[in-house]
C-alpha positions in Angstrom: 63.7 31.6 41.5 60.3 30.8 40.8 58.5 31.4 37.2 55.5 33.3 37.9 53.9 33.8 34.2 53.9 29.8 33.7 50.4 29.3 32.7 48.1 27.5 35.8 45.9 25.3 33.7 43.7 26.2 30.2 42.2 29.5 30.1 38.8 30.4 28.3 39.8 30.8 25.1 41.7 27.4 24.9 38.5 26.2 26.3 36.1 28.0 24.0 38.2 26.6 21.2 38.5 22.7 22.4 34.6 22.8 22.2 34.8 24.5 19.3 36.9 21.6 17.4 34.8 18.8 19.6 31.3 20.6 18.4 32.9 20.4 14.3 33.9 16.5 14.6 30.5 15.9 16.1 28.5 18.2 13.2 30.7 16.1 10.7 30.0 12.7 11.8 26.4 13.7 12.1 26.4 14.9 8.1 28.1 12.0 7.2 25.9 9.2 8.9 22.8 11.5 7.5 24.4 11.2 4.1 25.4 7.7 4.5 21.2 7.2 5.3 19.9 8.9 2.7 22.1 7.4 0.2 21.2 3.6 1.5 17.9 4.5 1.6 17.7 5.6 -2.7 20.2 2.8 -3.3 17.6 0.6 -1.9 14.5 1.7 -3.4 16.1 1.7 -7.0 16.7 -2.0 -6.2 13.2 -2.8 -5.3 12.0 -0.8 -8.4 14.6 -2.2 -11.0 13.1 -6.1 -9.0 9.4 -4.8 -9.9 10.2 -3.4 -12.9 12.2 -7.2 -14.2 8.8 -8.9 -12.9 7.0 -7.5 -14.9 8.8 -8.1 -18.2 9.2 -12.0 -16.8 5.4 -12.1 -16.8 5.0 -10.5 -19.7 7.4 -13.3 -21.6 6.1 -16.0 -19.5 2.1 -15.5 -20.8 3.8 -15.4 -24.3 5.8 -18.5 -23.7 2.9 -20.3 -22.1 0.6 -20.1 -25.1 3.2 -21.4 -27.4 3.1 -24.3 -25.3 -1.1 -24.3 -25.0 -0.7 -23.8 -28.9 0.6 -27.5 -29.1 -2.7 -28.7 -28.0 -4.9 -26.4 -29.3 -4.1 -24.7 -32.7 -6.6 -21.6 -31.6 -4.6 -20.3 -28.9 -2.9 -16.9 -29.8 0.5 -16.0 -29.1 -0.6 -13.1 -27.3 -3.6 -14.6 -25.7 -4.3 -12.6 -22.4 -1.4 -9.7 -23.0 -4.3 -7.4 -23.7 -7.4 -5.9 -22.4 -11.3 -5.3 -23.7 -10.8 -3.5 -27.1 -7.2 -2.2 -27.5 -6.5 -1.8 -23.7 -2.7 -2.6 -23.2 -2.3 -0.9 -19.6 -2.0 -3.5 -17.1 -1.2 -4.4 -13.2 0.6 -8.0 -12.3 -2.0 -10.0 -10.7 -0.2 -12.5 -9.2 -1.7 -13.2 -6.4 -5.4 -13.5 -8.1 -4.2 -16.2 -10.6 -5.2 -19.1 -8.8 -9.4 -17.4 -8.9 -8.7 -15.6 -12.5 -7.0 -17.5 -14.6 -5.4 -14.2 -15.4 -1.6 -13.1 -14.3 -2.4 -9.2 -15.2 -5.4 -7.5 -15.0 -6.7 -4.4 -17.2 -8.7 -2.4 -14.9 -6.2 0.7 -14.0 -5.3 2.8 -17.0 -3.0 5.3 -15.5 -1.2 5.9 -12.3 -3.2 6.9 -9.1 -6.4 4.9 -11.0 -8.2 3.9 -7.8 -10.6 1.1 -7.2 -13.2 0.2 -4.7 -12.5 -3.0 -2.4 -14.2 -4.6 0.5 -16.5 -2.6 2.5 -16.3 0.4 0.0 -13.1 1.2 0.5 -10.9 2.8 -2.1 -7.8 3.0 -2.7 -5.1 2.7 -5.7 -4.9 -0.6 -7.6 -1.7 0.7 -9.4 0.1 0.5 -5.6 2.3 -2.5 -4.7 1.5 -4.1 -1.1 3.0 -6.2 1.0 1.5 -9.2 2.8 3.5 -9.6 5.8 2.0 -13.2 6.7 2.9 -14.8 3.1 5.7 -12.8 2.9 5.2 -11.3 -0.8 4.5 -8.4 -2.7 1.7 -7.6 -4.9 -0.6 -6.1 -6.8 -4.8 -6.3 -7.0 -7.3 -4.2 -8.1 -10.6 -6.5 -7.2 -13.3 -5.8 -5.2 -13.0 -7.8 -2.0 -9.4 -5.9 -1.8 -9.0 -4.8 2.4 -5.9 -2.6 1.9 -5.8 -2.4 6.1 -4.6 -6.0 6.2 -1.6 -5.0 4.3 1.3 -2.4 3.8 1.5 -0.1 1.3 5.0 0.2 -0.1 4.7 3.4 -1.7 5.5 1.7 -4.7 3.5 1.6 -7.9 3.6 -0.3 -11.0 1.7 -0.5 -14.5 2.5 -2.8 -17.6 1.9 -1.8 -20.8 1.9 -4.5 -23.8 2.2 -2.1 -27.0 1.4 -4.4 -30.1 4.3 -4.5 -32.6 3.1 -4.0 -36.4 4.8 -5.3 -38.9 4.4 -4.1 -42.4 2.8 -7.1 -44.9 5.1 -5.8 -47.9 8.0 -4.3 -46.4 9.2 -6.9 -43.3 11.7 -4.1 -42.1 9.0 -1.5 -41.5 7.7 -1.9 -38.1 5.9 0.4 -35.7 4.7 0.4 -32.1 1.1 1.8 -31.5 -0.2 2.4 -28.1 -3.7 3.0 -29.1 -5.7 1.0 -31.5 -4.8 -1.9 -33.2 -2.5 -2.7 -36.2 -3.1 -0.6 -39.7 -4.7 -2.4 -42.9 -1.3 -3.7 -44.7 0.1 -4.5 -40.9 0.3 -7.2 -38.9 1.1 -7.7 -35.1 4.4 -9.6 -34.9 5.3 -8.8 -31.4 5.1 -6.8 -28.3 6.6 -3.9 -26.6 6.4 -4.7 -23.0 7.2 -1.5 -21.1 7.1 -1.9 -17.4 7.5 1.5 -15.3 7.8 1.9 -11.6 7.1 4.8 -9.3 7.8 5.8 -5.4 8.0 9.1 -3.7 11.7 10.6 -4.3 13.3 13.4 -2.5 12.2 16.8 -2.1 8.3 15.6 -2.8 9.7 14.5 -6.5 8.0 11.2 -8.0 11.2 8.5 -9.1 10.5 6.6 -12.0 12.0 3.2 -13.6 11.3 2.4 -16.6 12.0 -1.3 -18.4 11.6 -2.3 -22.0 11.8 -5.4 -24.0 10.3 -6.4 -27.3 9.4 -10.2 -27.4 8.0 -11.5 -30.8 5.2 -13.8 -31.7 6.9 -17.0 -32.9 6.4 -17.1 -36.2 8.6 -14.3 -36.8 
C-alpha cells in the first residue's frame, strides 16, 4: 500500500527557514571580518604613534648626547644647546629632513596643534602634520616655506615635542620642578629636561587619539 502523507520535497517554511540560517551565518561573518578591520586598523595606528612618539624622545637624547661630545672640543657648547626655541619656547616639530640646510633636528615655529604655516606658492597647511615621501620612502615633518604639501601624503598623523627645562633647587638638591613657561627661578638651576613627545590622528566616532611619551634626561653634570 502506498504512503500518501510522505512529504514530496521541502515546503516553504523549511525553505523560509534554510535562508533564514544561511542569511545569519552570512550577517556573522560579515560582523566579524568588519570587527577584525577595525581592530587591525587602531592596532596599527597605535604602532605608528607609539614609533613617532619613541622618535621623538631619541632625538631629543641624541641633541643632548651630541653636545657632550661637541663640549670636548669646545668648552662653550651647552648641554642643551638647540633643545629650545627664541626666549623660553620649548614646543617643537622633528625636522629631520631639513638638517642637512639647518643645522637644526627640530624646529620651534608651531606652538600648538593645528599651528599652520605657509609653504611654496602660498599654500598653507599644518606644520604639526607628519607626511610621507613616497619616493625616499620616509616620514616627516617641516614647517619651512618652500614646503609643497601636494608632493606628499598626509598621514593624518601629528606630532609636537616639548623640551620642559628641569630646575633644580641650589640649596636643596632633592627639590626639583618642571616649568613649561619661563625659565628657571632665582635659587634654581636647569639640571635636565622633560622631553614630552605627544602624537595625534583621527580616532573613531570623529574622536582625536592621543599618545603621549615622557622621559627626563639630565644635563651631565648631575
Amino acid at each position: 500500500m502506498r504512503n500518501t502523507t510522505s512529504p514530496q520535497g521541502f515546503t516553504l517554511l523549511e525553505t523560509v527557514i534554510a535562508i533564514g540560517i544561511i542569511l545569519f551565518g552570512l550577517l556573522s561573518v560579515i560582523a566579524l571580518s568588519t570587527s577584525s578591520l577595525i581592530v587591525t586598523t587602531i592596532t596599527s595606528n597605535e604602532f605608528l604613534a607609539v614609533n613617532f612618539a619613541r622618535e621623538g624622545i631619541e632625538i631629543v637624547r641624541a641633541i643632548r648626547d651630541s653636545n657632550w661630545l661637541a663640549y670636548e672640543t669646545d668648552s662653550s657648547t651647552a648641554w642643551n644647546h638647540e633643545l629650545y626655541g627664541t626666549g623660553s619656547d620649548y614646543t617643537s616639530i622633528v625636522a629631520l629632513r631639513a638638517y642637512p640646510t639647518t643645522g637644526e633636528y627640530l624646529q620651534f615655529r608651531p606652538n600648538n596643534f593645528g599651528h599652520t604655516c605657509t609653504g611654496s606658492g602660498g599654500v598653507t597647511y599644518d606644520c604639526t602634520a607628519i607626511w610621507f615621501d613616497p619616493v625616499q620612502q620616509l616620514y616627516f615633518q617641516t614647517s619651512t616655506t618652500s614646503f609643497v604639501p601636494s608632493s606628499f601624503t598626509d598621514t593624518s598623523f601629528s606630532r609636537l615635542v616639548y623640551t620642559y627645562p628641569i630646575c633644580r633647587n641650589d640649596a636643596d638638591e632633592t627639590n626639583e620642578v618642571v616649568i613649561t613657561s619661563g625659565s628657571c627661578a632665582a635659587g634654581y638651576t636647569q639640571v635636565g629636561i622633560d622631553a614630552v613627545v605627544t602624537v595625534q590622528w583621527p580616532g573613531r566616532n570623529d574622536d582625536t587619539a592621543t599618545y603621549t611619551l615622557e622621559e627626563y634626561l639630565y644635563d651631565w653634570k648631575y
